[in-house]
mmCIF file of the N, C-alpha and C atoms, coordinates in Angstrom:
data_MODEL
# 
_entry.id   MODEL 
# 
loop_
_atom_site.group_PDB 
_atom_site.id 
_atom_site.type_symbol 
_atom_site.label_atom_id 
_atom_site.label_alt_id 
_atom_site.label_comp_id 
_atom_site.label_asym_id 
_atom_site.label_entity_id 
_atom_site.label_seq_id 
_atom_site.pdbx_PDB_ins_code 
_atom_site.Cartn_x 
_atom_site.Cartn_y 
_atom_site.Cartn_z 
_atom_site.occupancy 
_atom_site.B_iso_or_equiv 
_atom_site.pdbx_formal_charge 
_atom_site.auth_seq_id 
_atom_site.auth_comp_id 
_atom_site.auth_asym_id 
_atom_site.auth_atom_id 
_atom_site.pdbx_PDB_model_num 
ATOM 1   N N  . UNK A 1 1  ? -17.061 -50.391 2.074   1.00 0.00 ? 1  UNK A N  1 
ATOM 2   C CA . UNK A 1 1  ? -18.415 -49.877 2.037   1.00 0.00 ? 1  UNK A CA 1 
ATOM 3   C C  . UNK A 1 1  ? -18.923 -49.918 0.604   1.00 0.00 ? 1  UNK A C  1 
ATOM 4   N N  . UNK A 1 2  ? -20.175 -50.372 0.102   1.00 0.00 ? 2  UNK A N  1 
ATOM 5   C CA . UNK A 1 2  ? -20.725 -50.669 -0.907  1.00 0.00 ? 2  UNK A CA 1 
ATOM 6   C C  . UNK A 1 2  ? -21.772 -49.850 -0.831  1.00 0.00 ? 2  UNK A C  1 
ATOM 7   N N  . UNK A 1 3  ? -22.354 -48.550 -2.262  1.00 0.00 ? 3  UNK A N  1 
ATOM 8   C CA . UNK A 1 3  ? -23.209 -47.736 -2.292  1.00 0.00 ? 3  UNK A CA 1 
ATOM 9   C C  . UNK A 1 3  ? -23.987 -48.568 -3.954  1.00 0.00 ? 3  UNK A C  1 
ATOM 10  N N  . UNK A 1 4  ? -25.228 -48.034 -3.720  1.00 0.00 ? 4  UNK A N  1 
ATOM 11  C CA . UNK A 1 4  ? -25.970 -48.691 -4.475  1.00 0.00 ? 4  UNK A CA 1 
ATOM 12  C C  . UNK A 1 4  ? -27.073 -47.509 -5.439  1.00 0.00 ? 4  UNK A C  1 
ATOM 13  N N  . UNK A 1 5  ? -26.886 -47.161 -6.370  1.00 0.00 ? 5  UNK A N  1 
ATOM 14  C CA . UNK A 1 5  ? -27.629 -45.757 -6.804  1.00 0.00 ? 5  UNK A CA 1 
ATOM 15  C C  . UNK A 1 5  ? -27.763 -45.792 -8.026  1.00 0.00 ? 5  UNK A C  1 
ATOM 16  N N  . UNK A 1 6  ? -28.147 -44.573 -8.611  1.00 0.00 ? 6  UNK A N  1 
ATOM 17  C CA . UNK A 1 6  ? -28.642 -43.878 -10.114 1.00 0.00 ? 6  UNK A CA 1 
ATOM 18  C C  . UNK A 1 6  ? -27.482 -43.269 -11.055 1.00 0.00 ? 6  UNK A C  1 
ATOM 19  N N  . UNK A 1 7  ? -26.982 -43.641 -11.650 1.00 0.00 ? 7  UNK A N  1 
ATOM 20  C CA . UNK A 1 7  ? -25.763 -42.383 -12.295 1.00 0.00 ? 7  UNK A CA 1 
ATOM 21  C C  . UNK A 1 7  ? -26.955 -41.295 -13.168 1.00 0.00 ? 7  UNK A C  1 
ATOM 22  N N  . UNK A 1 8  ? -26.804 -40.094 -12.210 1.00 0.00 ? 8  UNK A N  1 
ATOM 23  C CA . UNK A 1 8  ? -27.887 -38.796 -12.638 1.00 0.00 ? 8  UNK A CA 1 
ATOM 24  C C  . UNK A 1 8  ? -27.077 -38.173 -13.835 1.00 0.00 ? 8  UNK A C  1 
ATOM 25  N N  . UNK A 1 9  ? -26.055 -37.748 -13.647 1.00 0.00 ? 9  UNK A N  1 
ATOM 26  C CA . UNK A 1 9  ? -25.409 -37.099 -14.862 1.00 0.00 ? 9  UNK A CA 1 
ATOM 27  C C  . UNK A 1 9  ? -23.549 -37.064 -14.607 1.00 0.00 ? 9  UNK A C  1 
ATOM 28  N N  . UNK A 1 10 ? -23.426 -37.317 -15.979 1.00 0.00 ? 10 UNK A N  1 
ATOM 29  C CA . UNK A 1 10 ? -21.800 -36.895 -16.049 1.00 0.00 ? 10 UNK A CA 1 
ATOM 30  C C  . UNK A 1 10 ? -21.627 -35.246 -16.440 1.00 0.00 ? 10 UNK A C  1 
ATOM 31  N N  . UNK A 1 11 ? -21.082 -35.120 -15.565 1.00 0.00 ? 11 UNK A N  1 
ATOM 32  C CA . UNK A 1 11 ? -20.443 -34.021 -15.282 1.00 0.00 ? 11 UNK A CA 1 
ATOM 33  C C  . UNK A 1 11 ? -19.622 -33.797 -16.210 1.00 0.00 ? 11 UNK A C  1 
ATOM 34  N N  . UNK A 1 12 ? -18.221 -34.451 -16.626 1.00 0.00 ? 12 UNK A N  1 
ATOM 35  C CA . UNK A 1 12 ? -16.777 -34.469 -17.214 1.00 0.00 ? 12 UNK A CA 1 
ATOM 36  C C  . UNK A 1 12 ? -16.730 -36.087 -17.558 1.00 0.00 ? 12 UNK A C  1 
ATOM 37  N N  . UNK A 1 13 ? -16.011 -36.417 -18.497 1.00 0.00 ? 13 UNK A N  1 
ATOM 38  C CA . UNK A 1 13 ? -15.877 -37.819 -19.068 1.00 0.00 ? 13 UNK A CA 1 
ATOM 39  C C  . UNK A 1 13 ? -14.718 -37.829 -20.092 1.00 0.00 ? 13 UNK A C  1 
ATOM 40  N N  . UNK A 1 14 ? -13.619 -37.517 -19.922 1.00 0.00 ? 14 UNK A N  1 
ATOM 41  C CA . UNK A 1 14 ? -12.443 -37.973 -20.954 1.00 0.00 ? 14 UNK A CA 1 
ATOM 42  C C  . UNK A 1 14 ? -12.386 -39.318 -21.469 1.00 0.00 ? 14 UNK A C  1 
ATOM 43  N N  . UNK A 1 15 ? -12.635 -38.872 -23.542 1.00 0.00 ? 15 UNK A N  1 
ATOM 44  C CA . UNK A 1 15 ? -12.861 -39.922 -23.834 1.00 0.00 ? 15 UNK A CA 1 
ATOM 45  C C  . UNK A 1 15 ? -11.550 -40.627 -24.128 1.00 0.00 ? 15 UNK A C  1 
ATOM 46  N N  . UNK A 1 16 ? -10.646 -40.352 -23.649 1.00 0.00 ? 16 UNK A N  1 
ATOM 47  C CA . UNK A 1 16 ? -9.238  -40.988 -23.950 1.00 0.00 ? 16 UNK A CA 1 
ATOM 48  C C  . UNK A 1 16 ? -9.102  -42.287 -22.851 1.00 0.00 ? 16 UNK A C  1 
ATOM 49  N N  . UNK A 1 17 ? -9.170  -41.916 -21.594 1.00 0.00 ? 17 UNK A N  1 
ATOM 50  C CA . UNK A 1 17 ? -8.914  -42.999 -20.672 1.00 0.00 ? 17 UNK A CA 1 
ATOM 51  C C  . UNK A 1 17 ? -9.848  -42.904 -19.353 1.00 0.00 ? 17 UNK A C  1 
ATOM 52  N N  . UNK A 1 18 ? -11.369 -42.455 -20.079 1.00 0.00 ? 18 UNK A N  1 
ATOM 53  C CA . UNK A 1 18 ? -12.209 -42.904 -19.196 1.00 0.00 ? 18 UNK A CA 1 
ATOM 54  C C  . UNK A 1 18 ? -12.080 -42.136 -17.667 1.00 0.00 ? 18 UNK A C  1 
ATOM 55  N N  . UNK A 1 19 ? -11.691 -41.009 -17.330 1.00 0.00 ? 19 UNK A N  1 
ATOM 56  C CA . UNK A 1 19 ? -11.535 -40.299 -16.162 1.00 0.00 ? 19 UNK A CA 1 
ATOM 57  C C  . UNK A 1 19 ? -13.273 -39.862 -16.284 1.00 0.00 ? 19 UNK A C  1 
ATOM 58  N N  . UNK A 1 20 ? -13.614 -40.052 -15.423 1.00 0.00 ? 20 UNK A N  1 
ATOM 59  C CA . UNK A 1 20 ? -15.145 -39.351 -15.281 1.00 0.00 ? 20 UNK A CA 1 
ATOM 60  C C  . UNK A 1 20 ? -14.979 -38.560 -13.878 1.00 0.00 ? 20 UNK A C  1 
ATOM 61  N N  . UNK A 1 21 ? -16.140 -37.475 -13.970 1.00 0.00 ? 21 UNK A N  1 
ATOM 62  C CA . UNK A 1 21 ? -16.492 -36.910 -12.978 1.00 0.00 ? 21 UNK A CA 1 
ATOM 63  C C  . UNK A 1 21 ? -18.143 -37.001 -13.506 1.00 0.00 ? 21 UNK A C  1 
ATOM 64  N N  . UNK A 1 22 ? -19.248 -37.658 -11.772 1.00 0.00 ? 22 UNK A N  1 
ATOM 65  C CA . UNK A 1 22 ? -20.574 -37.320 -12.204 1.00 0.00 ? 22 UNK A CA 1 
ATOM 66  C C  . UNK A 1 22 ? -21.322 -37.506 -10.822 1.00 0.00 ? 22 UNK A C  1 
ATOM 67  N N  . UNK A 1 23 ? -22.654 -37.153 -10.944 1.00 0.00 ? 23 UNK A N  1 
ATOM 68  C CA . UNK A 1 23 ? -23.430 -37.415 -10.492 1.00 0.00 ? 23 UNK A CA 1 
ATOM 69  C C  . UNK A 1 23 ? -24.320 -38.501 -10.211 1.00 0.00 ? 23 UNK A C  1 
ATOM 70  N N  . UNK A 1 24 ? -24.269 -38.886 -8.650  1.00 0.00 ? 24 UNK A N  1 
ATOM 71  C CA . UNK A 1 24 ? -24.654 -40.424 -8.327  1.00 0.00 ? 24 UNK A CA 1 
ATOM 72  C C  . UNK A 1 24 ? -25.565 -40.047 -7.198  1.00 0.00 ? 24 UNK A C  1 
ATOM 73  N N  . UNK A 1 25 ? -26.874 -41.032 -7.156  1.00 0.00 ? 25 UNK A N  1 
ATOM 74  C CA . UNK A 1 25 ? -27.864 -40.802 -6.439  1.00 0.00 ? 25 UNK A CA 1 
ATOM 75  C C  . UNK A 1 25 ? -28.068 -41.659 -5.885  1.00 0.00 ? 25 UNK A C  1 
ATOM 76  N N  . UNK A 1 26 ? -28.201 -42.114 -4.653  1.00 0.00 ? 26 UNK A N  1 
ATOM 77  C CA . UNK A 1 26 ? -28.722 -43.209 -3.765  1.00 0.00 ? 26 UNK A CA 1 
ATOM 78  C C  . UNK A 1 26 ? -30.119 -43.191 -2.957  1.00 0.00 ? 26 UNK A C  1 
ATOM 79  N N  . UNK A 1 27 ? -30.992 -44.086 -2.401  1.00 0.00 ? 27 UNK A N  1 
ATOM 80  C CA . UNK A 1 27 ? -31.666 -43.487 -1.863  1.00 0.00 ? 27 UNK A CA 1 
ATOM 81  C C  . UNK A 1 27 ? -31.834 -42.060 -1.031  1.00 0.00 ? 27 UNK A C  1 
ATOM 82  N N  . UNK A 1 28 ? -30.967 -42.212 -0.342  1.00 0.00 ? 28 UNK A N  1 
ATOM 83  C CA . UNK A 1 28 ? -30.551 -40.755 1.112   1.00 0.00 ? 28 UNK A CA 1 
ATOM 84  C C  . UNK A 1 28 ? -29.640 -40.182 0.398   1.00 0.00 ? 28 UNK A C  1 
ATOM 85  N N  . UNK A 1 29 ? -28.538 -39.722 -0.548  1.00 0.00 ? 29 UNK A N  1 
ATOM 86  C CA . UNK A 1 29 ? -28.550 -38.829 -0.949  1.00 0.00 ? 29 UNK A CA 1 
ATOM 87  C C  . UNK A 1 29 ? -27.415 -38.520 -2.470  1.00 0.00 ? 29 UNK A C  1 
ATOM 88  N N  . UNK A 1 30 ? -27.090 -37.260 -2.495  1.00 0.00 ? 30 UNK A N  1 
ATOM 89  C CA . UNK A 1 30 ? -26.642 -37.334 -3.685  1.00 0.00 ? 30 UNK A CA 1 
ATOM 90  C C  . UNK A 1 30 ? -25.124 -37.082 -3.384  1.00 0.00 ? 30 UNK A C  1 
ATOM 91  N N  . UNK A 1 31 ? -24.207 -38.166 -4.645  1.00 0.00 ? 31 UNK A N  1 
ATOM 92  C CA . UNK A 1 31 ? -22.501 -38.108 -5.125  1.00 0.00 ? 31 UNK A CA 1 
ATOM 93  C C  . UNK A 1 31 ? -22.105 -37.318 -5.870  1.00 0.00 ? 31 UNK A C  1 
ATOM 94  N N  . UNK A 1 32 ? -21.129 -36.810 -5.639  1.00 0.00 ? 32 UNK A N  1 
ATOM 95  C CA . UNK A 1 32 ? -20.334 -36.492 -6.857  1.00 0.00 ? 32 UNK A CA 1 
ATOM 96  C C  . UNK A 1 32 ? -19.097 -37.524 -6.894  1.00 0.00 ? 32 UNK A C  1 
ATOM 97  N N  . UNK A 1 33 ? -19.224 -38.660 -7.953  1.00 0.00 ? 33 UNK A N  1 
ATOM 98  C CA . UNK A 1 33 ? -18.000 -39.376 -7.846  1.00 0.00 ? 33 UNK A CA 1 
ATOM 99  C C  . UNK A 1 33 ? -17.212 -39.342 -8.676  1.00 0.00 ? 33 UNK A C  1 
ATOM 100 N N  . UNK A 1 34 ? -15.879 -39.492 -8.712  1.00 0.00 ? 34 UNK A N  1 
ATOM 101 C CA . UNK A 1 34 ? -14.861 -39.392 -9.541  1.00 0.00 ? 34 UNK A CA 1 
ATOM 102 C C  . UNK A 1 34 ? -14.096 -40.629 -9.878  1.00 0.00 ? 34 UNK A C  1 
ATOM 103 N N  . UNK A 1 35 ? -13.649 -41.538 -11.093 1.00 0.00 ? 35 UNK A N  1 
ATOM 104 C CA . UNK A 1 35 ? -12.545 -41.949 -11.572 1.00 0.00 ? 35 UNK A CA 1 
ATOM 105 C C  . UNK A 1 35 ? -13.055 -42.527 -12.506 1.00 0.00 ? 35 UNK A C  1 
ATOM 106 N N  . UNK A 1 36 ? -11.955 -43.970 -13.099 1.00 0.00 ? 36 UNK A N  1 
ATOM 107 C CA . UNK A 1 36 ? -11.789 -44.009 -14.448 1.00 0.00 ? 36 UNK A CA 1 
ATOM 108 C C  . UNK A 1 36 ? -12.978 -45.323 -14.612 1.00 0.00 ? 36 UNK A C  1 
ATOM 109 N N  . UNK A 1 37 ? -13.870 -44.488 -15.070 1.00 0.00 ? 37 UNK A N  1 
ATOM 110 C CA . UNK A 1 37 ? -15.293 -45.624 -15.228 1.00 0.00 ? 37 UNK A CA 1 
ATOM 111 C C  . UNK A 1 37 ? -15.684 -45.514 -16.769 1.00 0.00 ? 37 UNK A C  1 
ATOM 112 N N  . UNK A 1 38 ? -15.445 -46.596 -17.516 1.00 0.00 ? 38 UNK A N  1 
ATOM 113 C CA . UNK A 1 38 ? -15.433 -46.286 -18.769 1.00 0.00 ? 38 UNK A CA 1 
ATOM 114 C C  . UNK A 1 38 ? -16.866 -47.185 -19.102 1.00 0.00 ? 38 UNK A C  1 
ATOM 115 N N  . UNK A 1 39 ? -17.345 -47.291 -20.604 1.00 0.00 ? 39 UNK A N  1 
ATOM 116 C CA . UNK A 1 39 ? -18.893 -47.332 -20.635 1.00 0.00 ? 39 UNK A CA 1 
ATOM 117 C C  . UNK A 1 39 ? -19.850 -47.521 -19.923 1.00 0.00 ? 39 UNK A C  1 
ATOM 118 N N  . UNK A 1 40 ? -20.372 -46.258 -18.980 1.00 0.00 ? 40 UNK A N  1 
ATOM 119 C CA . UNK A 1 40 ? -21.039 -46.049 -18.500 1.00 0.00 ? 40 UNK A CA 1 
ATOM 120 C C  . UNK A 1 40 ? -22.166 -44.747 -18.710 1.00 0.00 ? 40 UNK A C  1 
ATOM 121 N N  . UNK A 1 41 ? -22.991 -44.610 -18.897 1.00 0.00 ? 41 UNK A N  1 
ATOM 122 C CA . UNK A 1 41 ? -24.173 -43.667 -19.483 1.00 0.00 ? 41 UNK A CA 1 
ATOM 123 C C  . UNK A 1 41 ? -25.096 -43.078 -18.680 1.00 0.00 ? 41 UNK A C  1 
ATOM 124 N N  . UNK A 1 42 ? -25.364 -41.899 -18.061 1.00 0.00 ? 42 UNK A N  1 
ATOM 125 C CA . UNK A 1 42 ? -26.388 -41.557 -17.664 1.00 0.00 ? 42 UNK A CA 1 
ATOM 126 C C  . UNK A 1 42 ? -27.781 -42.954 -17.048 1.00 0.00 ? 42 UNK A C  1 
ATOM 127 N N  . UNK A 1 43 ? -28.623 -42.921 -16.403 1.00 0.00 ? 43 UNK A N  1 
ATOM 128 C CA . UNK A 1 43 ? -29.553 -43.512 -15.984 1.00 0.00 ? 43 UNK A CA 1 
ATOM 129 C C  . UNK A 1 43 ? -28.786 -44.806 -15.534 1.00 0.00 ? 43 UNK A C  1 
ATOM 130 N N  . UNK A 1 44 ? -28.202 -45.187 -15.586 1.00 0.00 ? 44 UNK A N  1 
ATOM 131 C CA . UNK A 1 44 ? -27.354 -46.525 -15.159 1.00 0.00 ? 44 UNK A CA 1 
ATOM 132 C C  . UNK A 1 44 ? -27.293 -46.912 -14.110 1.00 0.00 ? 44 UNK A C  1 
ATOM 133 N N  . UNK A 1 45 ? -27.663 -48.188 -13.033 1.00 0.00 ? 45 UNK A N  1 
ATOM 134 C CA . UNK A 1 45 ? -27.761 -48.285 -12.283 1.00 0.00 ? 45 UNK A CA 1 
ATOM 135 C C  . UNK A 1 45 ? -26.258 -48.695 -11.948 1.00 0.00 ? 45 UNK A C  1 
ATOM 136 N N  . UNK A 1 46 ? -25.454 -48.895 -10.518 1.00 0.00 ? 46 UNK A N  1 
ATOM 137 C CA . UNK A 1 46 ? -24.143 -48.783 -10.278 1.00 0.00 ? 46 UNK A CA 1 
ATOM 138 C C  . UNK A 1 46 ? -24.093 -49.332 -8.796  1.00 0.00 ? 46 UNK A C  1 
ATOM 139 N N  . UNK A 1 47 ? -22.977 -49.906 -8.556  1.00 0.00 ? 47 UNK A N  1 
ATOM 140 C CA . UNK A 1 47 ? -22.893 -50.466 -6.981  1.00 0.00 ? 47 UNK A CA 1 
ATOM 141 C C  . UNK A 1 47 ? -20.984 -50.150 -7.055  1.00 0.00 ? 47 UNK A C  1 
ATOM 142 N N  . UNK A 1 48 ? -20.913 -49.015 -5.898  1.00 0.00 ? 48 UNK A N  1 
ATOM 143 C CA . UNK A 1 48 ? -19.945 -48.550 -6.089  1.00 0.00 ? 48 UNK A CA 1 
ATOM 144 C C  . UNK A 1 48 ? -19.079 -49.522 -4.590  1.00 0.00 ? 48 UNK A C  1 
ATOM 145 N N  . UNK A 1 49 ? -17.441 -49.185 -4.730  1.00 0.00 ? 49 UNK A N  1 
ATOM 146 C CA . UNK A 1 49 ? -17.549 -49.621 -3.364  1.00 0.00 ? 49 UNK A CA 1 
ATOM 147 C C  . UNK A 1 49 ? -16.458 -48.300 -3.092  1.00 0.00 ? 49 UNK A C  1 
ATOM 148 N N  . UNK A 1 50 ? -16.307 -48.166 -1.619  1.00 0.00 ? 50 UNK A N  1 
ATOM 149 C CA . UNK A 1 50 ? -15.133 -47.057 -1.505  1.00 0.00 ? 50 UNK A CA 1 
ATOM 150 C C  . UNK A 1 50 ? -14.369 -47.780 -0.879  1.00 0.00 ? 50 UNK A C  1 
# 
């Protein structure tokens, strides 16, 4: 499955090895996604897959 959205905000972001926790927005609704996603910034558009 492939999601397609906004990265709204990081939550948590260890700058050692990139573990994130944040906020992801899709049309219909809102993520909280978790793992090791390294330069990535607020407003960023993202195509996740699970």
């Amino acid at each position: 499955m492939e999601i397609e959205g906004i990265l709204n905000e990081i939550i948590y972001q260890n700058e050692i090895n990139s573990y994130t926790i944040a906020i992801f927005e899709t049309d219909t609704e809102e993520l909280t996604i978790v793992g090791y996603l390294p330069f990535i910034n607020s407003g960023d558009t993202l195509k996740l897959t699970r």
